[in-house]
N, C-alpha and C positions, 0 to 999 in steps of 0.2 A: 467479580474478577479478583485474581490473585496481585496485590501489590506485585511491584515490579521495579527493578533497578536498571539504570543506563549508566555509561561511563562514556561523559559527554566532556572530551578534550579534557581528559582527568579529574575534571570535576562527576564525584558520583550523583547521579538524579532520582529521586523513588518518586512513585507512583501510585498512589495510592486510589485512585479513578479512571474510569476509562478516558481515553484520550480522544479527542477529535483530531483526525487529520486533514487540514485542508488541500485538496487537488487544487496546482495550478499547471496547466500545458501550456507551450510555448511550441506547439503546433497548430498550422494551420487543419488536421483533418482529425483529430479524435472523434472519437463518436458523439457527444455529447458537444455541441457547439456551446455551449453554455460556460464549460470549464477553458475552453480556449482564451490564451488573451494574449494582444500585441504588447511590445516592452513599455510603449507607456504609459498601459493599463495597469502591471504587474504591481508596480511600487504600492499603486492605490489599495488593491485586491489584498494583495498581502498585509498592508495595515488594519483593514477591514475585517478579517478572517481573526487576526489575531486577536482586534477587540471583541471580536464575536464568539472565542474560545478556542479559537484551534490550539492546541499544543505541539504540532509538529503540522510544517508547510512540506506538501512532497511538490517539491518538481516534474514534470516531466519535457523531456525534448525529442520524444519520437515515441507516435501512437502506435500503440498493440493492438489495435481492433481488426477484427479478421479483415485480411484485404487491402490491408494500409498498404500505401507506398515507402518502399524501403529510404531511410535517409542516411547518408553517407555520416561517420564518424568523424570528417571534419565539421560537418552541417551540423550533428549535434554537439560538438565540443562548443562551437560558437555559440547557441541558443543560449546553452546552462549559461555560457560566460556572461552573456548579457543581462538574462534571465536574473540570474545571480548578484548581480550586479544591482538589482532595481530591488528586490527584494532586502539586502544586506543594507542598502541607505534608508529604506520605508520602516524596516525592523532589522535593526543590527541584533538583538539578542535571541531571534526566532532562531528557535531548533527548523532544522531544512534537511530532510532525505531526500534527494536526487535518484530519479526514477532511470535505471539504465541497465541494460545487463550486458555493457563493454568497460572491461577493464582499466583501459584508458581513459574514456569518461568519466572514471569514476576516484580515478586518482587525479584527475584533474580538479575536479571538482571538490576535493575535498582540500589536495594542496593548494588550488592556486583562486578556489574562489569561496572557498571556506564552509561546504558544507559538513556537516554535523554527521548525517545515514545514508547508508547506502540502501537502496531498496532496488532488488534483482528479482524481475520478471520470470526470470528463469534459474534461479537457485544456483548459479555457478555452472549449469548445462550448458550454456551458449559459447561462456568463454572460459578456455579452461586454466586461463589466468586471473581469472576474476576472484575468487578465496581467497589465492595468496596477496593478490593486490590488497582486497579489504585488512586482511589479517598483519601485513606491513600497516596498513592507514589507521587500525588501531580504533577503529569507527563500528559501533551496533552495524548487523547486517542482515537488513530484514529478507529470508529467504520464502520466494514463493514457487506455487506447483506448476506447472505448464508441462507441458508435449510438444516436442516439436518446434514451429515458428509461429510467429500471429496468421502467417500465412498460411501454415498446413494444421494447425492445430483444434481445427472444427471435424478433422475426418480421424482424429484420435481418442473417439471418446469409449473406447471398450475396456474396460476394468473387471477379467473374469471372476476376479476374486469380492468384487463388488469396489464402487469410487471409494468409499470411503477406507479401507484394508488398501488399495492401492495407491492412496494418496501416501496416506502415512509412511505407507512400504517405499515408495522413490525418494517423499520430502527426509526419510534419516539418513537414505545416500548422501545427501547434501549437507543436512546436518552435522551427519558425522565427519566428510572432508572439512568442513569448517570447524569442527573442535581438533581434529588433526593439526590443523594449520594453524590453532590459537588463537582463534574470536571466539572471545567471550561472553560477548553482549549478541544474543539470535533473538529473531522476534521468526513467528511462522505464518505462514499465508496460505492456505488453502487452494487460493485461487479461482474462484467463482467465477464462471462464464471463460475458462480458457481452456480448453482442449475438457468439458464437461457440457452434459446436455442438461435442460433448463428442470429435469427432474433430479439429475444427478448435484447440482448446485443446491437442493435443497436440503438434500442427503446431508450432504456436508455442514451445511448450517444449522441443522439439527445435531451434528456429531460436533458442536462446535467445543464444548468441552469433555469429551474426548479425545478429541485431539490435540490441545491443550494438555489435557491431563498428560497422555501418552509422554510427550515429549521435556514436559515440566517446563515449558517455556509460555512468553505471551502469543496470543493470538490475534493477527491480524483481520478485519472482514473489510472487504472492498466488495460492496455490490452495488455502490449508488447509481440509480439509473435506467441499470445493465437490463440486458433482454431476458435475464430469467424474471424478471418483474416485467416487462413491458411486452411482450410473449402472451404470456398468459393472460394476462387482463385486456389483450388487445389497446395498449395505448401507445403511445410515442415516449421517447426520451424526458421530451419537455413535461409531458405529464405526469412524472412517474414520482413525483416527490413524496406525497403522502406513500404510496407501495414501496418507497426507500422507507421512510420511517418505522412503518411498520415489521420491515424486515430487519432494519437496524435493532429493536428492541426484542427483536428473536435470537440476534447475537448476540447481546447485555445477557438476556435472561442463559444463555449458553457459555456464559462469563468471556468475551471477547475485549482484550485489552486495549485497543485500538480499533478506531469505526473512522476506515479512510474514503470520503464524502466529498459531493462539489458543493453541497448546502450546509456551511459550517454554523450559521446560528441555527438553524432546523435540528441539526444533528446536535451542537450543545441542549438547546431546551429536551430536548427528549434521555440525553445523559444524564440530566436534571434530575428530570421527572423520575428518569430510573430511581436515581438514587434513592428520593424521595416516598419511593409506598416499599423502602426499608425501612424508613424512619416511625418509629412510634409517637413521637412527640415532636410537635411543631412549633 
């Protein structure tokens, strides 16, 4: 990967390794029961993740997974806040992106319970105050690809120009309103398993520097878990950890700046490792 710089509350950060980032939900229905947890699981979780290597804790307070039930914008402003809350006394100095794509949420969360990134599921397509919010909050803004809703975004997976020329082609629309609007700090997300079919997510992880290149920014990979792994090999969620790994080290080798995971010491030892058969001397 391409070193990389954040301007994290004016302090500048570089990067000089891929980052683990650990998922924690603060819902009860994600897909993955695993990464789910009550508040007074959170504080623990988040100590643990961090001794483990995460570099950045993403929140989340309302699951994307096809079919979720929608939660209202009071429901999620409370989760973060508590959310937030257990995390900030377990580890006050953890970098925390809050996973949301309401603009509200996200200034709240950042003025009033002090997260660090914004991380938008839907690149500022959802809400069309969502940019100018981040760009007032002055906060990195991790933009990813999506179609649609979690709800209808399984029946939009046609890309005539092929997923990958199409991804790239909407994610600059977004891009470019957020250099418009003066965010400086973008990380990019492909979006793996969201409105793409379980060959088309491949596509993309193969194009992983590519697209990358393209845009000269970092690249984010979220696919722990996800049904393009668990699909194919015929296995469940629970079992998908080794087919995370191995997919994970398909987006190292595709230089991926970030590798956002429920298994943060799994996905540290294998950043390890990556590093490691660059090393000539031991």
């Amino acid at each position: 990967m391409k070193p990389f710089t954040l301007n994290i509350r004016g302090e500048l950060r570089e990067f000089t390794r891929p980052v683990v980032m650990g998922i924690i939900n603060a819902t009860p229905d994600s897909f993955y029961s695993g990464s789910r947890r009550s508040y007074s699981e959170i504080a623990a979780t988040a100590a643990e993740m961090t001794e483990h290597g995460a570099g950045i804790i993403d929140l989340g307070a309302y699951s994307s997974r096809p079919g979720a039930a929608d939660v209202s914008e009071k429901e999620e402003i409370e989760r973060i806040r508590l959310a937030m809350k257990e995390i900030r006394s377990a580890v006050p100095s953890a970098l925390v992106s809050v996973d949301t794509f309401r603009s509200e949420v996200a200034r709240i969360a950042v003025e009033e319970c002090g997260a660090d990134i914004i991380n938008d599921i839907s690149g500022g397509m959802l809400d069309k105050l969502m940019i100018q919010t981040v760009a007032s909050l002055r906060v990195p803004y991790i933009i990813m690809h999506m179609r649609g809703t979690p709800a209808t975004m399984s029946g939009l997976c046609d890309y005539p120009e092929g997923v990958t020329a199409g991804v790239v082609k909407e994610l600059s629309v977004s891009v470019s309103k957020a250099e418009e609007a003066g965010i400086c700090d973008m990380i990019i997300d492909p979006g793996l398993g969201f409105a793409k079919t379980v060959e088309q997510n491949y596509e993309l992880l193969r194009n992983t520097k590519l697209i990358g290149d393209t845009f000269n920014l970092p690249v984010l990979i979220g696919l722990s878990r996800k049904s393009m792994l668990t699909k194919p090999l015929g296995i469940s969620a629970d079992e998908a950890l080794p087919a995370t790994i191995a997919a994970n080290t398909i987006a190292l080798q595709g230089g991926a700046s970030i590798l956002r995971v429920h298994d943060v010491e799994a996905a540290s030892q294998c950043v390890d490792v990556y590093g490691l058969s660059s090393q000539t001397n031991f």
